[in-house]
PDB file as gemmi writes it, atoms N, CA and C in Angstrom:
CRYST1    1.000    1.000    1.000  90.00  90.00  90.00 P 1                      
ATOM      1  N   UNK A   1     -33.616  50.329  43.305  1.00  0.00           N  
ATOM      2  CA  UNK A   1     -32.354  50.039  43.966  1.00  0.00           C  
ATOM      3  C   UNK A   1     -31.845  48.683  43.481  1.00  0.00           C  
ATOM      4  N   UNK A   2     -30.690  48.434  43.132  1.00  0.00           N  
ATOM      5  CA  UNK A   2     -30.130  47.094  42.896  1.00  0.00           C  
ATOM      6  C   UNK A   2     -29.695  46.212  44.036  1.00  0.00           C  
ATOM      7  N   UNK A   3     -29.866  44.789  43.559  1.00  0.00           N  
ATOM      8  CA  UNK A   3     -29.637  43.976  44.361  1.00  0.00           C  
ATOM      9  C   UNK A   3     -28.323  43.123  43.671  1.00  0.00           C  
ATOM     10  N   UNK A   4     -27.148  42.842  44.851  1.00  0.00           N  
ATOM     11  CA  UNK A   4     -26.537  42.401  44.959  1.00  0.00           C  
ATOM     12  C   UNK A   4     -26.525  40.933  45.482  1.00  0.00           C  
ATOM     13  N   UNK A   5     -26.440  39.958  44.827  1.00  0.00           N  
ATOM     14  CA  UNK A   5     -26.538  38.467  45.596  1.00  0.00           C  
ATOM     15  C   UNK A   5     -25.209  37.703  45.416  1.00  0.00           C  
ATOM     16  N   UNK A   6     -25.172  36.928  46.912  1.00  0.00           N  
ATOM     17  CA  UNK A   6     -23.731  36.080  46.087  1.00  0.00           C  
ATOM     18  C   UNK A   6     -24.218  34.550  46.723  1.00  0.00           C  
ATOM     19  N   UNK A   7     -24.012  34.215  46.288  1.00  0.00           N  
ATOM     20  CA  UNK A   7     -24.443  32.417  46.833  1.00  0.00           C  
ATOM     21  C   UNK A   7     -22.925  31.912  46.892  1.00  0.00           C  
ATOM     22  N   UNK A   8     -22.812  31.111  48.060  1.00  0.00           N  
ATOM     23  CA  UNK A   8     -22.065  30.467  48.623  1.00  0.00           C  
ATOM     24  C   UNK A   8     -22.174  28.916  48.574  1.00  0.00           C  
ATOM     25  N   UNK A   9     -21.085  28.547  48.034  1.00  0.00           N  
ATOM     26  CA  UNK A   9     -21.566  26.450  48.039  1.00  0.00           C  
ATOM     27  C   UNK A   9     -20.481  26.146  48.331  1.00  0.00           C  
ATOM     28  N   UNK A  10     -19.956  24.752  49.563  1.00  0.00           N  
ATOM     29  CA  UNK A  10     -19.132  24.848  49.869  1.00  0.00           C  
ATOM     30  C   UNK A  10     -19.319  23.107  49.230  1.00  0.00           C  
ATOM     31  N   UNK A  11     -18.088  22.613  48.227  1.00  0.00           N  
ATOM     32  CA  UNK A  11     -17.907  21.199  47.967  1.00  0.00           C  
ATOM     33  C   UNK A  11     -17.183  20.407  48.544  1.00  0.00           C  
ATOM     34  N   UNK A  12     -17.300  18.792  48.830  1.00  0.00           N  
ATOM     35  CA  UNK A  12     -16.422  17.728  48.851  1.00  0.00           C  
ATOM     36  C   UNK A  12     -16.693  17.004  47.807  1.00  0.00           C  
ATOM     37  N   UNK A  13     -15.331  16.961  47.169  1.00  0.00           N  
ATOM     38  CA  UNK A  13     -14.856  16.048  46.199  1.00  0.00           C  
ATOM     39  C   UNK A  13     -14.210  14.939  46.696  1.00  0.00           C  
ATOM     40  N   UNK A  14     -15.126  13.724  46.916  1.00  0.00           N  
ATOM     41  CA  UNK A  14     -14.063  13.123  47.435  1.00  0.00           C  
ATOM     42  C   UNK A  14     -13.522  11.950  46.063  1.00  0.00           C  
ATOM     43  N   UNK A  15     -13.935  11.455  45.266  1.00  0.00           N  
ATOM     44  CA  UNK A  15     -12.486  11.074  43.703  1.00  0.00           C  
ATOM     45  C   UNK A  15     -11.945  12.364  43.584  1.00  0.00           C  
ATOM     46  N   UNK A  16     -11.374  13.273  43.886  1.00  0.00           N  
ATOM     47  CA  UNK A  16     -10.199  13.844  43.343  1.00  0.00           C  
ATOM     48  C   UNK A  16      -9.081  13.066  44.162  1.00  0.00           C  
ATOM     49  N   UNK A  17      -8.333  12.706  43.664  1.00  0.00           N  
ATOM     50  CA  UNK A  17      -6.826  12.303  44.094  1.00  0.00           C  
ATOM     51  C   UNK A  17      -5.667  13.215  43.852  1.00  0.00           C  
ATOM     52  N   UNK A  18      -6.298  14.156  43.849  1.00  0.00           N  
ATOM     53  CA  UNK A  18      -4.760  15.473  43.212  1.00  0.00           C  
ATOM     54  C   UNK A  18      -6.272  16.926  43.121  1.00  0.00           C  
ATOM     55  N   UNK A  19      -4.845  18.002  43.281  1.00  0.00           N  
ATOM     56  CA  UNK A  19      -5.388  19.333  43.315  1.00  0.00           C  
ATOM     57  C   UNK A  19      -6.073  19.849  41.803  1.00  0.00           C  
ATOM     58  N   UNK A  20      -5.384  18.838  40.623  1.00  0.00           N  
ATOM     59  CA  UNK A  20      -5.590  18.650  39.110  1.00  0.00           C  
ATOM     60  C   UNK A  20      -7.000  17.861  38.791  1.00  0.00           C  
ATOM     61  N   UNK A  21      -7.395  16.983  39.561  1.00  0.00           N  
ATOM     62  CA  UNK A  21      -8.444  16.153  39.624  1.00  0.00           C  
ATOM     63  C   UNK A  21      -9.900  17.621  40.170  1.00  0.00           C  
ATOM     64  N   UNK A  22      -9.465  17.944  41.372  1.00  0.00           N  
ATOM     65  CA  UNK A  22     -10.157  18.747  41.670  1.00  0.00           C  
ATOM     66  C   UNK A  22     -10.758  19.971  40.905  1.00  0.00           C  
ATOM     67  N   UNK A  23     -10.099  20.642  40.499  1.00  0.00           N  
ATOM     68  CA  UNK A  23      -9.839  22.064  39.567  1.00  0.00           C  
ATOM     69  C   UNK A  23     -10.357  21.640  38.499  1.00  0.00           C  
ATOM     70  N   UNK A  24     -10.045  20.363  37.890  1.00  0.00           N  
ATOM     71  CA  UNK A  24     -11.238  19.923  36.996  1.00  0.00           C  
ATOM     72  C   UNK A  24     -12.427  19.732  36.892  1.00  0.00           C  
ATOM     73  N   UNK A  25     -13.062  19.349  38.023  1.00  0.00           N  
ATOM     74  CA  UNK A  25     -14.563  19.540  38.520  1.00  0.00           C  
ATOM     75  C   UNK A  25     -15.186  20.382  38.713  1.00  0.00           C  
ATOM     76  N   UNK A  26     -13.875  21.520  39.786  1.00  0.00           N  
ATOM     77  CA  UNK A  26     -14.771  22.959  40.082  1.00  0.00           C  
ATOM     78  C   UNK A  26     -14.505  23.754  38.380  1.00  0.00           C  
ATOM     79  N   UNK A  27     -13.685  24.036  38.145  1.00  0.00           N  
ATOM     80  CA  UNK A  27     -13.419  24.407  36.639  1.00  0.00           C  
ATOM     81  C   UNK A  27     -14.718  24.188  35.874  1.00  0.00           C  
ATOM     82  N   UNK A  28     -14.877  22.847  35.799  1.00  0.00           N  
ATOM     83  CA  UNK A  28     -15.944  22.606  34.954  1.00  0.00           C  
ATOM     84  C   UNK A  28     -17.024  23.215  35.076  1.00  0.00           C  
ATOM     85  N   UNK A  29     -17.217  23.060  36.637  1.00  0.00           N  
ATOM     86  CA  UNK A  29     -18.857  23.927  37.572  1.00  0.00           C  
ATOM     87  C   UNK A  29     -18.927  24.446  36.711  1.00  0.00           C  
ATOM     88  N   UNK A  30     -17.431  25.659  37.362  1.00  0.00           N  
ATOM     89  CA  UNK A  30     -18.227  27.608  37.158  1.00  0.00           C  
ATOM     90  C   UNK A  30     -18.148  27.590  35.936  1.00  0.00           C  
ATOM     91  N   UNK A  31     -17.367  27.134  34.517  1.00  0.00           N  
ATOM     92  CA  UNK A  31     -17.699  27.158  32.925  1.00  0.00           C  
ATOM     93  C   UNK A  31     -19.045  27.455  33.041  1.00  0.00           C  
ATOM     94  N   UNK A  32     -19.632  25.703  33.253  1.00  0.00           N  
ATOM     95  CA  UNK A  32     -20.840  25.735  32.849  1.00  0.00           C  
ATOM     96  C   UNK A  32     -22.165  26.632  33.423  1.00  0.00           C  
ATOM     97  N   UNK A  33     -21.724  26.666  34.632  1.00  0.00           N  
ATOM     98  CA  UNK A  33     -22.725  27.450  35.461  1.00  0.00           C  
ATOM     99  C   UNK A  33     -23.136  29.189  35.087  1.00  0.00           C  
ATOM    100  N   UNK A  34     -21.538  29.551  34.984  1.00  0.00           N  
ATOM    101  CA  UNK A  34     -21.248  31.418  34.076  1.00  0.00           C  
ATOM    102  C   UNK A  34     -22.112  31.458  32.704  1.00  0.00           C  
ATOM    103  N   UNK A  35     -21.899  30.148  31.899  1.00  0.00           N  
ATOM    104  CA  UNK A  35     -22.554  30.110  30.782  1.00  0.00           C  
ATOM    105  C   UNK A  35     -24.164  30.251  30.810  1.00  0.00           C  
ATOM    106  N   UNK A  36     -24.477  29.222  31.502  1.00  0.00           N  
ATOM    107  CA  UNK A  36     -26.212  29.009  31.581  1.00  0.00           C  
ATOM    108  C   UNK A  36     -27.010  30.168  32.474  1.00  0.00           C  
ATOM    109  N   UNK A  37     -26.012  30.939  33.170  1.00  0.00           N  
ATOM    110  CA  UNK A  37     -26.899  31.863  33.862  1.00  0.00           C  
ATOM    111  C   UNK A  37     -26.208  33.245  33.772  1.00  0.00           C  
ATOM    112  N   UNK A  38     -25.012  33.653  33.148  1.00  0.00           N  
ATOM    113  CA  UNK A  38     -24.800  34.620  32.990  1.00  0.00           C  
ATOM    114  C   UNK A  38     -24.046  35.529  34.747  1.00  0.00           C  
ATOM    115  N   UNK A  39     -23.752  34.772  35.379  1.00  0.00           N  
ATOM    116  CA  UNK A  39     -23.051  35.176  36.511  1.00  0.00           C  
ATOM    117  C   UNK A  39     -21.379  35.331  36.289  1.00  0.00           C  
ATOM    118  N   UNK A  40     -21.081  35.704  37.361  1.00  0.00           N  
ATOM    119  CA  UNK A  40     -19.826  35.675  37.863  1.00  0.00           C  
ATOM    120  C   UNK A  40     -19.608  34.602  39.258  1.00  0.00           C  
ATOM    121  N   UNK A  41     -18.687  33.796  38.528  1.00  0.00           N  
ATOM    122  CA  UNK A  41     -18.337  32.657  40.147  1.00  0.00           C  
ATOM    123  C   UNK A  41     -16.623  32.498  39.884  1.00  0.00           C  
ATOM    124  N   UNK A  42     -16.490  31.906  40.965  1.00  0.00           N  
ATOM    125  CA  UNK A  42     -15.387  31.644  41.482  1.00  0.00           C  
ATOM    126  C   UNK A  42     -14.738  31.139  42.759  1.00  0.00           C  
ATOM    127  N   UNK A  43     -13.310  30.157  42.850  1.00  0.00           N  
ATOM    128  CA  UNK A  43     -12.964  29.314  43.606  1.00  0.00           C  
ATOM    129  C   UNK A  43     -12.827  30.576  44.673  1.00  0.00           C  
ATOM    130  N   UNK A  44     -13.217  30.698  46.057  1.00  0.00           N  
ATOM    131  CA  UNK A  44     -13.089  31.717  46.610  1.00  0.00           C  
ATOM    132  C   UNK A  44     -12.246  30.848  48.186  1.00  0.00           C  
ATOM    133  N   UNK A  45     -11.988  29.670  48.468  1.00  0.00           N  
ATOM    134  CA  UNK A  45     -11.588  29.086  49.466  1.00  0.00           C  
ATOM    135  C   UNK A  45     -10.992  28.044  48.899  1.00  0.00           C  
ATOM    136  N   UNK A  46     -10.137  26.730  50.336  1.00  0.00           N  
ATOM    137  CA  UNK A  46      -9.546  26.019  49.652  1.00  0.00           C  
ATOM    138  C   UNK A  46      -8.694  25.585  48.577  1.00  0.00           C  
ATOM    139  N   UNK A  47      -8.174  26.562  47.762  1.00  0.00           N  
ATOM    140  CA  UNK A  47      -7.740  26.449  46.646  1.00  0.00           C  
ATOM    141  C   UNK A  47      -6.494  25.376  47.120  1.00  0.00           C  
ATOM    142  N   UNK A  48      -5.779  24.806  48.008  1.00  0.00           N  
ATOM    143  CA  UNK A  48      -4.365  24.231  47.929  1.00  0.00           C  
ATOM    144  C   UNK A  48      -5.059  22.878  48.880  1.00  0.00           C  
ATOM    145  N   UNK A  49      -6.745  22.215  49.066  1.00  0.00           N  
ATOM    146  CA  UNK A  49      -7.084  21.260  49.464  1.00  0.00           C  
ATOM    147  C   UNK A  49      -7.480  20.750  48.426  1.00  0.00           C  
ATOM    148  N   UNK A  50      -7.294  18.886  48.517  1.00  0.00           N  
ATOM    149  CA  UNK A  50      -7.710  18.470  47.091  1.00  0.00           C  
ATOM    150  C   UNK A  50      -9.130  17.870  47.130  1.00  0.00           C  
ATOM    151  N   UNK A  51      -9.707  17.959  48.460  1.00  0.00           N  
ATOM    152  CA  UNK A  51     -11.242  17.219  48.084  1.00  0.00           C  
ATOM    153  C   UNK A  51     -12.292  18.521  48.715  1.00  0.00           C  
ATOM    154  N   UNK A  52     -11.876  19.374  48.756  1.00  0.00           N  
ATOM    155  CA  UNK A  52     -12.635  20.548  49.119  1.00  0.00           C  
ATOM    156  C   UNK A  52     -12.473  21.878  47.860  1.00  0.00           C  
ATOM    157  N   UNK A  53     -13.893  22.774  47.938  1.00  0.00           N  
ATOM    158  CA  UNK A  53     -13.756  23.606  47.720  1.00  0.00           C  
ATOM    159  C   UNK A  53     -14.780  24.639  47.983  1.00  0.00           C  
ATOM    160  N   UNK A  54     -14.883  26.218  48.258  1.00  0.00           N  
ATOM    161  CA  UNK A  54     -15.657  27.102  48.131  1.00  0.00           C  
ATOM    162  C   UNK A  54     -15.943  28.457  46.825  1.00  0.00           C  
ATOM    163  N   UNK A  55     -16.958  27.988  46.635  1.00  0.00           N  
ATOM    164  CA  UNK A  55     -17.443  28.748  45.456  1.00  0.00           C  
ATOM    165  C   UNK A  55     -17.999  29.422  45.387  1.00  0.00           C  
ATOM    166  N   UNK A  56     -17.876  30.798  45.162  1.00  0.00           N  
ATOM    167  CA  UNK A  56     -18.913  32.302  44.837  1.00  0.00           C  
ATOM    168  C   UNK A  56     -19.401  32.851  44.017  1.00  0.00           C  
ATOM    169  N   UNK A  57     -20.533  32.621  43.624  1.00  0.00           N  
ATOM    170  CA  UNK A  57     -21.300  32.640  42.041  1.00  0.00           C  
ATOM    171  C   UNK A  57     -22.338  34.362  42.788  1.00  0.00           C  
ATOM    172  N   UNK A  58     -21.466  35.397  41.670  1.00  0.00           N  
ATOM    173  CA  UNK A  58     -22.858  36.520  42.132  1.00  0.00           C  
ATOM    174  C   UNK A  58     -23.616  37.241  40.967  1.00  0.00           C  
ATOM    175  N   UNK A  59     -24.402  37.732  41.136  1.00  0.00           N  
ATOM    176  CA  UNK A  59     -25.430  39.102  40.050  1.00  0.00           C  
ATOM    177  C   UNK A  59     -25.694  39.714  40.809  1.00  0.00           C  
ATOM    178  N   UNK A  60     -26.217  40.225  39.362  1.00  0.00           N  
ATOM    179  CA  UNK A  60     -26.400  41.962  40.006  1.00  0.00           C  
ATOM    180  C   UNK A  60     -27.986  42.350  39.405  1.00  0.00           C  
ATOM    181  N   UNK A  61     -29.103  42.603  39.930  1.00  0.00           N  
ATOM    182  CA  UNK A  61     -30.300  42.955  39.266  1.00  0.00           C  
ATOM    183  C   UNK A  61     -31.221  43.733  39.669  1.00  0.00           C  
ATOM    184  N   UNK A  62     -31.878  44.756  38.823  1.00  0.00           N  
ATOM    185  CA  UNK A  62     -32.380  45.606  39.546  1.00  0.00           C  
ATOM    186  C   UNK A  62     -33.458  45.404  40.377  1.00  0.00           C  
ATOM    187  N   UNK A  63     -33.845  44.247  40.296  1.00  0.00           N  
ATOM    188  CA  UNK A  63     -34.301  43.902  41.776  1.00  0.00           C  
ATOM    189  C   UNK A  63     -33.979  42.715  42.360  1.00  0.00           C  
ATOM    190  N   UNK A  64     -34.671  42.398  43.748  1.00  0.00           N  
ATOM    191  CA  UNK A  64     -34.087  41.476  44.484  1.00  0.00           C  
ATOM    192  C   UNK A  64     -34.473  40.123  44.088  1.00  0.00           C  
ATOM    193  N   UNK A  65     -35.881  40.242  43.967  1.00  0.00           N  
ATOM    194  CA  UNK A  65     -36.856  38.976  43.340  1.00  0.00           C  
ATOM    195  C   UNK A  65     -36.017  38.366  42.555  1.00  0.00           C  
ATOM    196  N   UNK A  66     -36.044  39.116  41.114  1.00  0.00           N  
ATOM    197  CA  UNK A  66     -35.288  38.970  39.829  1.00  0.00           C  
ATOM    198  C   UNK A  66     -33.608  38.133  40.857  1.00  0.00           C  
ATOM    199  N   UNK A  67     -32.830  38.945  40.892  1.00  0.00           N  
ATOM    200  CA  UNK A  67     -31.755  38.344  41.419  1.00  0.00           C  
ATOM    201  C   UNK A  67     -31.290  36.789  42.577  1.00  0.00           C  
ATOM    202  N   UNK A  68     -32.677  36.581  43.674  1.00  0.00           N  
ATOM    203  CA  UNK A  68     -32.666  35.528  44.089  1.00  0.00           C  
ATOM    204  C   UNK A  68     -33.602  34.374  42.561  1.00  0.00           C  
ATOM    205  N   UNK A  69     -34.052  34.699  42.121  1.00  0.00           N  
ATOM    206  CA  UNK A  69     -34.311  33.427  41.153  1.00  0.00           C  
ATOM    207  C   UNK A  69     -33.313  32.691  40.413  1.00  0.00           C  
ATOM    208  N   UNK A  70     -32.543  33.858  40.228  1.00  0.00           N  
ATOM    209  CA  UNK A  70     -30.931  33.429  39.262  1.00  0.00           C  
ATOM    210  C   UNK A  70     -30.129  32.778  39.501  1.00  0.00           C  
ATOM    211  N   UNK A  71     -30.030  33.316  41.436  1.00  0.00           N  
ATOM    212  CA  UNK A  71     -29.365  32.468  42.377  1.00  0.00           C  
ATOM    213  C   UNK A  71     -30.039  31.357  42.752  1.00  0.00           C  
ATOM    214  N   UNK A  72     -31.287  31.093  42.716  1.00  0.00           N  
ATOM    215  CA  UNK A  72     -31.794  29.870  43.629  1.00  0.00           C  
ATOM    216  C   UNK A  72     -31.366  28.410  41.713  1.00  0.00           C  
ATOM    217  N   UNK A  73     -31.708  29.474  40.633  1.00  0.00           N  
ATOM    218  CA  UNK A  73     -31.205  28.647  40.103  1.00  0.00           C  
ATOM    219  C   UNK A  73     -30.268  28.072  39.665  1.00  0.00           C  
ATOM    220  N   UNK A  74     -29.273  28.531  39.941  1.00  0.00           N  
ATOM    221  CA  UNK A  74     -27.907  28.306  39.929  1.00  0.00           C  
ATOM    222  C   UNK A  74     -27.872  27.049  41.227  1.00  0.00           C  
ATOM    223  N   UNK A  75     -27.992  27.332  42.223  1.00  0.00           N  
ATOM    224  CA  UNK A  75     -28.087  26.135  43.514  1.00  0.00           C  
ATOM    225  C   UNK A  75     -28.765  25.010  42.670  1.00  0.00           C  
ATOM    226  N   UNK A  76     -30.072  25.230  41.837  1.00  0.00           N  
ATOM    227  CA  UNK A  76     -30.693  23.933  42.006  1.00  0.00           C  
ATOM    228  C   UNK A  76     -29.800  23.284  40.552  1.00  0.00           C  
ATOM    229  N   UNK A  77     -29.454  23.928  39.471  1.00  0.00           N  
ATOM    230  CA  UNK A  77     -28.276  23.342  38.702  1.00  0.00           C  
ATOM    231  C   UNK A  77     -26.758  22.839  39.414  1.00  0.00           C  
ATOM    232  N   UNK A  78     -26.602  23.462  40.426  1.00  0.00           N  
ATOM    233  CA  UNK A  78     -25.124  22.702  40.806  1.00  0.00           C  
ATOM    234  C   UNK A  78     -25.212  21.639  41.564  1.00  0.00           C  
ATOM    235  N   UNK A  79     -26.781  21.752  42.113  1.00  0.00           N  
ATOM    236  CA  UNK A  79     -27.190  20.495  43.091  1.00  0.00           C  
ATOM    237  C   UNK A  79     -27.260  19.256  41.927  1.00  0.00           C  
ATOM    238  N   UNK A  80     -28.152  19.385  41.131  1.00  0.00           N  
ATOM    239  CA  UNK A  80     -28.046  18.417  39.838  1.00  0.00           C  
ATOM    240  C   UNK A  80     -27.041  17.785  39.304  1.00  0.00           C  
ATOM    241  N   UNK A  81     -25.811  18.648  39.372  1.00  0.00           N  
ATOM    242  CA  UNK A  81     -24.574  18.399  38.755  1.00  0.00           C  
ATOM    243  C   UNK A  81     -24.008  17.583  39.662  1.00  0.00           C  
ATOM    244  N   UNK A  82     -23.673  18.041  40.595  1.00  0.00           N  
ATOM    245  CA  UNK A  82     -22.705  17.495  41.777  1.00  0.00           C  
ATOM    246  C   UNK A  82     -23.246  16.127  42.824  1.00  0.00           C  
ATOM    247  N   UNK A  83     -24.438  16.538  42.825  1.00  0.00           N  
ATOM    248  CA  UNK A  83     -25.109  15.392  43.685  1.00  0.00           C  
ATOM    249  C   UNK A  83     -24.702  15.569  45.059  1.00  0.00           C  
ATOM    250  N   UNK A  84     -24.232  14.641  45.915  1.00  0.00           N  
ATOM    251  CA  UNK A  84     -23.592  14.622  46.843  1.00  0.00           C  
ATOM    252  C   UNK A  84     -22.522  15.490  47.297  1.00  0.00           C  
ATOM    253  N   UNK A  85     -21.845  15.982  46.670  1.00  0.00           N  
ATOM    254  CA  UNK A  85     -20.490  16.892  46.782  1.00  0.00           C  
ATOM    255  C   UNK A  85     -20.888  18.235  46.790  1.00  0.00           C  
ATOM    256  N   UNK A  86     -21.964  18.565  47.003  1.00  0.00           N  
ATOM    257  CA  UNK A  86     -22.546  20.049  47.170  1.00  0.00           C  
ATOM    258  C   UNK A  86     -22.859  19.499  48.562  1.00  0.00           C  
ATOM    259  N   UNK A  87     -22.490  20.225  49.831  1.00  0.00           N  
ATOM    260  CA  UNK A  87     -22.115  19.787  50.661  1.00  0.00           C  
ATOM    261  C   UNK A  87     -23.264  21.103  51.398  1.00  0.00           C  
ATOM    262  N   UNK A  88     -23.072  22.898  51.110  1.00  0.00           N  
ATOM    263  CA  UNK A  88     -24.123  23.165  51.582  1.00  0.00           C  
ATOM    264  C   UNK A  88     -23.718  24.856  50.668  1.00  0.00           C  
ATOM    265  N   UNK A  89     -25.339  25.048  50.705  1.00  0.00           N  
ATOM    266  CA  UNK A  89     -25.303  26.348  49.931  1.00  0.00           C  
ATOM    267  C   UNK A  89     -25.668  27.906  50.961  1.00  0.00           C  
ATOM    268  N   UNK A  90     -25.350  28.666  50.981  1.00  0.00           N  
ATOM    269  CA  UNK A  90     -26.369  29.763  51.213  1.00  0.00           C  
ATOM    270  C   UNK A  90     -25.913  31.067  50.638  1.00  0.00           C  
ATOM    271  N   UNK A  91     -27.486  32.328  50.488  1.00  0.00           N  
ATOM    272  CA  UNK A  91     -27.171  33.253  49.957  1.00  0.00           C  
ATOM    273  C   UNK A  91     -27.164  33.993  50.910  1.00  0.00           C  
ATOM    274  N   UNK A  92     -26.475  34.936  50.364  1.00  0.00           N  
ATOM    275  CA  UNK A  92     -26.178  36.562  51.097  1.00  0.00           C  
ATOM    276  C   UNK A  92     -26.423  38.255  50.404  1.00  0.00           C  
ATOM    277  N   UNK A  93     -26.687  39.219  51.264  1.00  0.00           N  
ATOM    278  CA  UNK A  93     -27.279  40.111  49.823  1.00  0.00           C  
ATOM    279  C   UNK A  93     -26.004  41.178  50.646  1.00  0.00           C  
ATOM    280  N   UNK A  94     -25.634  41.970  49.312  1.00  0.00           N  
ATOM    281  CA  UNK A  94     -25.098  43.017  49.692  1.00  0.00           C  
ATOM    282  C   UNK A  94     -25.725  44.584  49.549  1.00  0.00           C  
ATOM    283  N   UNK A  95     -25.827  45.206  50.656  1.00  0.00           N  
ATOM    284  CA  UNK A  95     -26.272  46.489  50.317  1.00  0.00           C  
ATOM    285  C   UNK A  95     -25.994  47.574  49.818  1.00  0.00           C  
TER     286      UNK A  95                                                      
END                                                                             
C-alpha cells in the first residue's frame, strides 16, 4: 500500500521588509529542498503576509518508513537552513 506524507512548516521571516523579500526566501526553500529530495512543496498559506509563511512539501512511497525518512529529512534540512524562522513543523499521512 502507498504512503502518502505531507509535512507542514509554518515560517517567520522576520528581515523581509516586502512580500518580494519574502518569496525570495521561501522561493529559495522549496528550489532547494524539491532538488535535494525529490518532493513536491509549496507556499500553501499566507501568500499576501510579508513575514509569514506556510509550506507543504509531500511524497509518495511505497511504504511508510521509506516516506517518513524523506520527510523527517526534509524538516531537518529546512531546520538547518532557516534556523530560527522555522517556527514549527508537523507531518500528516494521507490514506
Amino acid at each position: 500500500m502507498p504512503a502518502f506524507g505531507v509535512l507542514t512548516m509554518e515560517l517567520h521571516i522576520e528581515h523581509a521588509r516586502s512580500l518580494k523579500g519574502k518569496r525570495h526566501v521561501v522561493k529559495s526553500l522549496k528550489d532547494r529542498l524539491a532538488h535535494r529530495h525529490n518532493i513536491a512543496i509549496a507556499e500553501i498559506d499566507y501568500q499576501d503576509v510579508w513575514q509569514s509563511a506556510l509550506v507543504a512539501a509531500v511524497t509518495v512511497s511505497a511504504s511508510r518508513q521509506l516516506a517518513e525518512q524523506v520527510l523527517n529529512a526534509v524538516e531537518r534540512d529546512a531546520a538547518a537552513e532557516l534556523g530560527g524562522m522555522l517556527i514549527s513543523a508537523g507531518i500528516e499521512w494521507l490514506v
